[in-house]
C-alpha positions in Angstrom: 42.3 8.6 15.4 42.3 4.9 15.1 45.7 3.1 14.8 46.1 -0.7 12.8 48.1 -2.6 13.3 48.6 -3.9 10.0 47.2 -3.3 6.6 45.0 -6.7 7.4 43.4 -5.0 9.7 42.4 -1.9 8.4 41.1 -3.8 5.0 39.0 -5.9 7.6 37.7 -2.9 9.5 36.8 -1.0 6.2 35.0 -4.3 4.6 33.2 -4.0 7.7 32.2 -0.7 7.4 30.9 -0.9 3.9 29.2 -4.2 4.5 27.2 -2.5 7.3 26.4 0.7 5.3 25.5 -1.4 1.8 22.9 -3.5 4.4 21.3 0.0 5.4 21.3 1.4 2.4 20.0 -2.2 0.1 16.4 -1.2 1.2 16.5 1.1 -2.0 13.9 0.1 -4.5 13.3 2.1 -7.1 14.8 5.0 -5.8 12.0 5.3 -3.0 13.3 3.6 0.2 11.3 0.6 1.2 9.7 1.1 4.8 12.6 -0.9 7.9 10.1 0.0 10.5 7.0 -1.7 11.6 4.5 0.5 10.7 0.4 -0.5 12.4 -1.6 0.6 8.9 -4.4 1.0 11.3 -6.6 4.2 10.0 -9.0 5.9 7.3 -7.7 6.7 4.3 -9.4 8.3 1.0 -8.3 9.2 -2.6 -9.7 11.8 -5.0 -8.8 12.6 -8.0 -9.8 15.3 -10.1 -12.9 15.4 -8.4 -15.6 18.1 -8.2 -19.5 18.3 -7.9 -21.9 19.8 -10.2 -25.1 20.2 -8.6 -25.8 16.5 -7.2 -23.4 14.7 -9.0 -20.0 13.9 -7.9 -16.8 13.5 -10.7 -13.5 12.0 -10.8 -12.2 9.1 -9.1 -12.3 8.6 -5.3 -11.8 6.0 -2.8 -12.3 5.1 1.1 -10.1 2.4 2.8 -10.8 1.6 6.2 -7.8 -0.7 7.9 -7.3 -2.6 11.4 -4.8 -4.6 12.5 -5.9 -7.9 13.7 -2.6 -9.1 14.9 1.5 -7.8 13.9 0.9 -10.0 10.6 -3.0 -9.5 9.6 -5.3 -6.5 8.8 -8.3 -6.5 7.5 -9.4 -3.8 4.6 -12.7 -2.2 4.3 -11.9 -0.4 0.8 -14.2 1.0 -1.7 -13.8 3.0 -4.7 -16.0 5.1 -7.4 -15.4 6.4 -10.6 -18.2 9.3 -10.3 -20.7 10.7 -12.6 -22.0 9.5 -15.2 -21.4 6.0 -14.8 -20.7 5.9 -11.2 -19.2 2.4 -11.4 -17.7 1.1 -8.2 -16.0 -1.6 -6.8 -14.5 -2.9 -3.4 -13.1 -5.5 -1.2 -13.8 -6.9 2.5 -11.2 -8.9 3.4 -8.7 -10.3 6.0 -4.8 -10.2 4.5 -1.3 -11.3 5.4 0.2 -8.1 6.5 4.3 -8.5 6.7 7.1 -6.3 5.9 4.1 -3.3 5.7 2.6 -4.4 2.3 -0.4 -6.5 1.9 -1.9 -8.5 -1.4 -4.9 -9.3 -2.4 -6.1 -11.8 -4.8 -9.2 -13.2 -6.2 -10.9 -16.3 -7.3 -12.7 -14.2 -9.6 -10.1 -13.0 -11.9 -6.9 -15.6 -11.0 -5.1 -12.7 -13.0 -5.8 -9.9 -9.9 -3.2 -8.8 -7.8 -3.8 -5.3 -5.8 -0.8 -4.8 -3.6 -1.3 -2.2 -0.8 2.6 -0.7 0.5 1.6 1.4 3.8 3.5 4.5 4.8 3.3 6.7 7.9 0.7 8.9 6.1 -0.1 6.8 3.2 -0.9 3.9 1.4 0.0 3.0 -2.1 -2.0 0.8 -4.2 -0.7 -1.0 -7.5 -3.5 -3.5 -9.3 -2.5 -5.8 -11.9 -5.3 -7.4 -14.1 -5.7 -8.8 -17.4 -8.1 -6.7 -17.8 -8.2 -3.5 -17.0 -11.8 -2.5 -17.8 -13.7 -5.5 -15.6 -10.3 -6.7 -13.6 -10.5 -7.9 -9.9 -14.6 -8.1 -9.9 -14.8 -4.5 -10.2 -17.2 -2.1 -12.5 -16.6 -1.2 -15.6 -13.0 0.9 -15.9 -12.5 0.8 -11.8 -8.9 0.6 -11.3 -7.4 0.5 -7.3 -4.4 2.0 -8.3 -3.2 5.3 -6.2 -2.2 7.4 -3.3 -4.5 6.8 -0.4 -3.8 9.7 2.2 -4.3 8.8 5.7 -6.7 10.9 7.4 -7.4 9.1 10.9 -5.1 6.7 13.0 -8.5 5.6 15.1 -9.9 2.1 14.9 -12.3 1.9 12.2 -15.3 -0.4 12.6 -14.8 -3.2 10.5 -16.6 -6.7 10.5 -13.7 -9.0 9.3 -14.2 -11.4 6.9 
C-alpha cells in the first residue's frame, strides 16, 4: 500500500496516472485502435468479393497488392484490381509512397480529387478511395473502386520495379 503524504500528493500521483492511461488509450479512432507499433507492410495481399467462376469467366470484385519497403518511411505498391465478368474493367497503381505511422496515400494528377489511403495491419490492409467520381475516379475503369480488406497472404519480398 502506498502512503501520501498529503492530499497534494496523492492528487498529483492520480493526475499522473490518468494522464498516462488517457495517452495509451487516445489512439482510439473510431472505435478500432489505430496501430502504436511499426509495422514493415512488406507482403502479398488479395481481395475477393463475391467472386465465383462460371466456366472461363471470373465474377465479383478482386484485387492483388504487392508491397516492399524501400526504407522505415517508403514502400512502393504493386496493386491491381478487377471488377470480373462481363465488363472486366480494371485499374491499378505502381508507385513509390510516404509510408509513416503505417498508412500510406496516394494521389493523382489525373483526377486532383483522388485520394486512396492504404492503413496496414499485421494481417491486413485497408483501403478507403475518395473521388469525385466514383464510376471513372483515380484513372480507373469504369465502376473500379479500391476500397476494402486486403488479407495478407505472404510476408516474402515481392518483385517490384519501383517507380
Amino acid at each position: 500500500m502506498i502512503n501520501f503524504r498529503t492530499k497534494e500528493d496523492f492528487m498529483r500521483t492520480a493526475k499522473m496516472i490518468l494522464l498516462l492511461l488517457l495517452s495509451i488509450t487516445a489512439g482510439a479512432v473510431n472505435g478500432q485502435a489505430t496501430p502504436v507499433v511499426f509495422i514493415d507492410p512488406t507482403g502479398s495481399y488479395k481481395m475477393r468479393l463475391n467472386t465465383h467462376t462460371e466456366g472461363e469467366n471470373a465474377y465479383g470484385y478482386y484485387g492483388d497488392m504487392r508491397v516492399k519497403m524501400l526504407t522505415r518511411s517508403k514502400i512502393v505498391i504493386d496493386w491491381d484490381m478487377n471488377t470480373g465478368a462481363p465488363s472486366y474493367s480494371g485499374g491499378g497503381i505502381n508507385d513509390t509512397l510516404v509510408y509513416f505511422k503505417n498508412k500510406a496515400v496516394f494521389k493523382t494528377r489525373e483526377d486532383s480529387t483522388c485520394k486512396i489511403e492504404f492503413q496496414f495491419f499485421t494481417n491486413k490492409v485497408i483501403v478507403k478511395e475518395k473521388t469525385a467520381d466514383y464510376n471513372w475516379g483515380c484513372g480507373f475503369g469504369h465502376g473500379v473502386v479500391g476500397n476494402g480488406t486486403y488479407k495478407k497472404v505472404s510476408k516474402r519480398v515481392p518483385k517490384i520495379n519501383p517507380r
